[in-house]
FIMARLUM-520335 format. One record per residue (C-alpha): residue number from 1; residue in three letters; x, y, z. Coordinates in nm, 4 decimals. Example, Ala and Ser with C-alpha at 12.3 -4.5 7.8 and 13.67 -1.06 7.14 Angstrom:
site i = 1	aa = ALA	X = 1.2300	Y = -0.4500	Z = 0.7800
site i = 2	aa = SER	X = 1.3670	Y = -0.1060	Z = 0.7140
//
This chain:
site i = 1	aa = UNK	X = 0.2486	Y = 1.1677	Z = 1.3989
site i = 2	aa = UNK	X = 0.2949	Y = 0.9361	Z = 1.0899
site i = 3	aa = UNK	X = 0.5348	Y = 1.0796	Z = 0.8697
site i = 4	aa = UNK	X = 0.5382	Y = 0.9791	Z = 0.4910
site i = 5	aa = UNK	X = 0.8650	Y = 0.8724	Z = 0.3040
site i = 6	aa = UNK	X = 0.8512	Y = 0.9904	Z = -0.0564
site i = 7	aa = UNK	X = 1.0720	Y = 1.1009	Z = -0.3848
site i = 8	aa = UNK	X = 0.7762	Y = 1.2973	Z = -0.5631
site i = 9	aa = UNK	X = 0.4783	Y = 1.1056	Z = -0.6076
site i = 10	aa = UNK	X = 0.6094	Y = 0.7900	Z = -0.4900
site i = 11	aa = UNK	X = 0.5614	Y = 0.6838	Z = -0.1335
site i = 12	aa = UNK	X = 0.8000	Y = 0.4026	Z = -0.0255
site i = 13	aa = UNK	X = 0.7048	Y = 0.3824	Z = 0.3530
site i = 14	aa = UNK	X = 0.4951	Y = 0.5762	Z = 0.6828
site i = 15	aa = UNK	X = 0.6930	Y = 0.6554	Z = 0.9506
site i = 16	aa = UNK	X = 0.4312	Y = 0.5487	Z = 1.2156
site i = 17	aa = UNK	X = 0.6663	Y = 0.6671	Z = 1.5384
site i = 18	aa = UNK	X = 1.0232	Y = 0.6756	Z = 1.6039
site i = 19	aa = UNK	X = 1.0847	Y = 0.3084	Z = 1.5819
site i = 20	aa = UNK	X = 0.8287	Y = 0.1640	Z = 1.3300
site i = 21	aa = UNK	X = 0.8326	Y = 0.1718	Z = 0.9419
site i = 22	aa = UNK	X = 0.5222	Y = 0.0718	Z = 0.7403
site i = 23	aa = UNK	X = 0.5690	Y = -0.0142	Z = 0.4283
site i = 24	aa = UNK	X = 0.4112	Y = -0.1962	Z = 0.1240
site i = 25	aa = UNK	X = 0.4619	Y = -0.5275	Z = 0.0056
site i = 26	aa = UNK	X = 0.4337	Y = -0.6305	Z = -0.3619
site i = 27	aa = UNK	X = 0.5589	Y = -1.0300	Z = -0.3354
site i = 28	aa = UNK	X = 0.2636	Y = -1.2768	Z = -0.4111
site i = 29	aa = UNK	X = 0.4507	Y = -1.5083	Z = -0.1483
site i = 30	aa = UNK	X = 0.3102	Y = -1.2388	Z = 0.1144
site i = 31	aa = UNK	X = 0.0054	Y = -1.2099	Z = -0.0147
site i = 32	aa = UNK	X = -0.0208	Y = -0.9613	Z = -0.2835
site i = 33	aa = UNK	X = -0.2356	Y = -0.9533	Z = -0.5770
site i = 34	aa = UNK	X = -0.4671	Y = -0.7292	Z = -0.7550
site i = 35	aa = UNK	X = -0.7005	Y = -0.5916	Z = -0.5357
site i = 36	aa = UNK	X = -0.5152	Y = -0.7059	Z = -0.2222
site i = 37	aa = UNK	X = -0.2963	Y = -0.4312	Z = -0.0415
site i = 38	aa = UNK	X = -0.0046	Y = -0.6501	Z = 0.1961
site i = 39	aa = UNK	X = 0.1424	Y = -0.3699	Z = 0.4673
site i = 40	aa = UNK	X = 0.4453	Y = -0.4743	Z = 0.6514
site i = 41	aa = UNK	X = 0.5533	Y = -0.2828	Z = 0.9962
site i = 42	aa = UNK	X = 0.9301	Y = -0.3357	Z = 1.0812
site i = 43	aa = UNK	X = 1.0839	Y = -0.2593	Z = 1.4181
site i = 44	aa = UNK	X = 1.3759	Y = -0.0076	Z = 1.2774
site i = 45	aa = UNK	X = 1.5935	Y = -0.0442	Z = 1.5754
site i = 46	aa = UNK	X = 1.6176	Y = -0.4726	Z = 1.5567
site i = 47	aa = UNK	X = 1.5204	Y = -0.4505	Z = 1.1965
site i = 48	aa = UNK	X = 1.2279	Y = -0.7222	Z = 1.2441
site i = 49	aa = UNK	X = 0.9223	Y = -0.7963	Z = 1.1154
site i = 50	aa = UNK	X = 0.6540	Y = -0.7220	Z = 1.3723
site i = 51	aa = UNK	X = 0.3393	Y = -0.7108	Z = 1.1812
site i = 52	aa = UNK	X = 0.1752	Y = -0.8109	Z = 0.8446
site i = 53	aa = UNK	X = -0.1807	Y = -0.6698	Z = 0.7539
site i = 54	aa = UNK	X = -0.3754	Y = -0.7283	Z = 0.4288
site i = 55	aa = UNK	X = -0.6741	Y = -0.5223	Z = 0.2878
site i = 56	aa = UNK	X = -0.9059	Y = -0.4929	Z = -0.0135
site i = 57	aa = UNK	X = -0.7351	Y = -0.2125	Z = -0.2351
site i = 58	aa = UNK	X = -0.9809	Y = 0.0548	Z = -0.2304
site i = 59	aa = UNK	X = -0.8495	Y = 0.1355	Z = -0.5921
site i = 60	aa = UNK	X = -0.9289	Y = -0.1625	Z = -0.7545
site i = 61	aa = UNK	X = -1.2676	Y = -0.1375	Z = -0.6213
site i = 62	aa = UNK	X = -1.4516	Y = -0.2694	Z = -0.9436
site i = 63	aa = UNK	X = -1.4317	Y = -0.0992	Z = -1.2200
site i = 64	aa = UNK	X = -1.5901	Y = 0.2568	Z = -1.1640
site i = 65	aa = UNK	X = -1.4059	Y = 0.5969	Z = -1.0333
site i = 66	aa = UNK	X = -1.5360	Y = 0.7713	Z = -0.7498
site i = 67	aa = UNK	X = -1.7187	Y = 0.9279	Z = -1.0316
site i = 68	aa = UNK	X = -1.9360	Y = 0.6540	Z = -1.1499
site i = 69	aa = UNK	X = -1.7724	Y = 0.6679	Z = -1.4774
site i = 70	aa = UNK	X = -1.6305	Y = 0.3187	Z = -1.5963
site i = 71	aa = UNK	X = -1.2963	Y = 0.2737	Z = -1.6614
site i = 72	aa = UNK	X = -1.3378	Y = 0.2031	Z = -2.0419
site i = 73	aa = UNK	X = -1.0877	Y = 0.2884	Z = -2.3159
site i = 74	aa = UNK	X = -1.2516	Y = 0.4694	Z = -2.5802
site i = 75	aa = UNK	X = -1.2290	Y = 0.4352	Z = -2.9553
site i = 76	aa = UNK	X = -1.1439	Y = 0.7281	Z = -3.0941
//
């Protein structure tokens, strides 16, 4: 079972078994930018890279909340 590595709200890596850490990637070199999510998985027991996904960031998914409410700021 996937365990998650956090200090309060931040998450800094998954656990995804005894010998793989996921974690995310913000270097442009690898492939991140806004609305791009880069996940690396490292082998903890050689310390190598074994995988590299990218996916669509499901929160930067245009610019409406799950609510349908745009993501404005409002003049007061």
């Amino acid at each position: 079972m996937p365990k998650e590595l956090r200090c309060g709200g931040n998450m800094h890596g998954i656990m995804l078994d005894d010998t793989h850490l996921e974690v995310k990637c913000k270097r442009r070199a690898c492939g991140s930018k806004p609305g791009t999510v880069v996940l690396h998985v490292f082998d903890i027991t050689t310390g190598e890279l074994t995988r590299t996904r990218r996916f669509k960031d499901p929160m930067k998914e245009g610019t409406r909340h799950a609510t349908g409410q745009h993501n404005a700021v409002r003049s007061a």
